[in-house]
C-alpha positions in Angstrom: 29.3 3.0 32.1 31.9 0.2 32.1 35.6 1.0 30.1 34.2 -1.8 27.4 30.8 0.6 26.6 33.0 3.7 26.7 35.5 2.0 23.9 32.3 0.6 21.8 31.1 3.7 22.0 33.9 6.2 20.3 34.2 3.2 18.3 30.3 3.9 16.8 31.1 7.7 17.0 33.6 7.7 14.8 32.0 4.8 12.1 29.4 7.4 12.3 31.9 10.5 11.9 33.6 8.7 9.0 30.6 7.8 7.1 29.2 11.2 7.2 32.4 12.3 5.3 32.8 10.0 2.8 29.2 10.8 1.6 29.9 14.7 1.8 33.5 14.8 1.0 33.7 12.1 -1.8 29.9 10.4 -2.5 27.8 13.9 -3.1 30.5 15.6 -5.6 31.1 12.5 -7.4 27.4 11.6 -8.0 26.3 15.3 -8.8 29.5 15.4 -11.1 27.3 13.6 -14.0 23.7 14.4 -15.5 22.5 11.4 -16.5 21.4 8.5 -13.9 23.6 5.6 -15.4 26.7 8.2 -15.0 25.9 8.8 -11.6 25.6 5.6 -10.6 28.7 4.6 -12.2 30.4 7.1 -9.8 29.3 6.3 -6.8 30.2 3.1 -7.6 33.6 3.7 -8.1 33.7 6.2 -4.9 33.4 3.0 -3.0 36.8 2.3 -4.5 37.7 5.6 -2.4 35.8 4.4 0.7 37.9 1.0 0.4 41.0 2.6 0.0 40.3 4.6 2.8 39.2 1.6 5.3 42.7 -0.8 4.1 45.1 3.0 5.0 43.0 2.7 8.3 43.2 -0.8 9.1 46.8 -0.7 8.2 47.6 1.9 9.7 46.0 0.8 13.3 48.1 -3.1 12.2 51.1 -1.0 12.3 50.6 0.8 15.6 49.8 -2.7 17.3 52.8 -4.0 15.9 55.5 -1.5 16.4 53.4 -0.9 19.8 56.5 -2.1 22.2 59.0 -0.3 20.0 57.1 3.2 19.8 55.9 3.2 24.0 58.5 4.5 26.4 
């Protein structure tokens, strides 16, 4: 296993990871918060609000390590 396969794959592992628990930790209480189906699917629509949030900290935050990279290594 080459050091491009190895990086793909922690890569799908934590997609994988971090999808699990944005349905457990914010989809699932958010959709059986409601009763009625319009309610619920108002809400999960909304928790993708969450996800995106989520994914821009992420992405920025990974921008900001490439960036500063030269400044923060020793």
């Amino acid at each position: 296993m080459s050091n491009t396969e190895v990086t793909y794959l922690v890569g799908a592992c934590c997609a994988v990871l971090g999808l699990a628990a944005y349905v457990a930790f914010i989809f699932v209480p958010a959709w059986t918060a409601y009763s009625r189906v319009w309610q619920r699917v108002a809400a999960g629509v909304l928790s993708l609000y969450v996800l995106a949030a989520f994914v821009g900290l992420g992405a920025g935050g990974g921008a900001a390590i490439v960036w500063f990279w030269d400044r923060i290594g020793v």
